[in-house]
C-alpha positions in Angstrom: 94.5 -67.6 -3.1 96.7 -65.9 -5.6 99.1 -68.1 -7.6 102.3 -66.0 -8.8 104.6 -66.9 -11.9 107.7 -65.2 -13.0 107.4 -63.3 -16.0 111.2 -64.0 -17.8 111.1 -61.1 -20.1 110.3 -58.4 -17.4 111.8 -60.4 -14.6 109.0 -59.4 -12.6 106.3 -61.4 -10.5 102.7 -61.6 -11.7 99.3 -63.6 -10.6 98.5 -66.4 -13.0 94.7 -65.0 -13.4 94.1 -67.9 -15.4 94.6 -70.2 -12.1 92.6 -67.5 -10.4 89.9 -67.5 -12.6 89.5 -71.5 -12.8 89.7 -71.4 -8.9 87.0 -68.4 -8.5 84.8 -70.5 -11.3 84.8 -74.0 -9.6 84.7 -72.2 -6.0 81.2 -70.6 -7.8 80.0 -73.8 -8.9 80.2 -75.5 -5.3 78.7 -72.0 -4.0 75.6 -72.7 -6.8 75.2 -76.6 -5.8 75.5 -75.4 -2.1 72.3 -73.1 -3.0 70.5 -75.7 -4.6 70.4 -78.3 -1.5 69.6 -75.2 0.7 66.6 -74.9 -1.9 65.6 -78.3 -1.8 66.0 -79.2 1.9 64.1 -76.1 2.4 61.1 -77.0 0.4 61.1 -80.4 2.3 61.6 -78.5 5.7 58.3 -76.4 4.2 56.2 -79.4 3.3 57.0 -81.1 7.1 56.0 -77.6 8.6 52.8 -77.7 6.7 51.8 -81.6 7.1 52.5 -81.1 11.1 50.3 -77.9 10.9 48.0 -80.1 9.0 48.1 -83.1 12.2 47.9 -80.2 15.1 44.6 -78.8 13.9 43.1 -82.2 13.2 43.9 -82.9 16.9 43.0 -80.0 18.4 39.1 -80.6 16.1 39.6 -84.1 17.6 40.2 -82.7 21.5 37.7 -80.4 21.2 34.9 -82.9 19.9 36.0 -84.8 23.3 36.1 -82.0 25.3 32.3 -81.5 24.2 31.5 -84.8 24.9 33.0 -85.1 28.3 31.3 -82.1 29.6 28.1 -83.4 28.0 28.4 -86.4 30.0 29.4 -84.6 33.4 26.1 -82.5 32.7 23.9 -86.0 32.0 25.5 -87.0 35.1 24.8 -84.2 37.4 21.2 -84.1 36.1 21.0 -87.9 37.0 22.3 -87.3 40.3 19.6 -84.4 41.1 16.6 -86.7 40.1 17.9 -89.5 42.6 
């Protein structure tokens, strides 16, 4: 937004670049702070990402392992049921 003034001596209009260039500066500043959440948020977003990461391959090693065991057990089983 451009803030105009009248100039008394020239009796013409003129922006008040002063008001423009407080404006731009403080408008930079929330831009900067804006970044800085984005930055932080983000790293937390990363850290979740990597501790579910983490959780999914300990339960797929966990379903696995019962996998294993419950087609050990069907093979027991079927061996059992031959010898009867």
């Amino acid at each position: 937004m451009i803030v105009w003034r009248v100039n008394d001596g020239a009796k013409r209009v003129q922006p008040t670049q002063e008001n423009d260039l407080q404006t731009l500066m403080s408008r930079f500043e929330i831009l900067i702070e804006r970044v800085e959440q984005l930055k932080r948020r983000n790293a937390l977003l990363m850290a979740q990402e990597k501790s579910w990461r983490e959780e999914r391959a300990h339960l797929i090693d966990k379903n696995e392992i019962a996998r294993r065991k419950v087609e050990s057990m069907i093979v027991r089983l079927k061996a059992l049921e031959q010898d009867s």
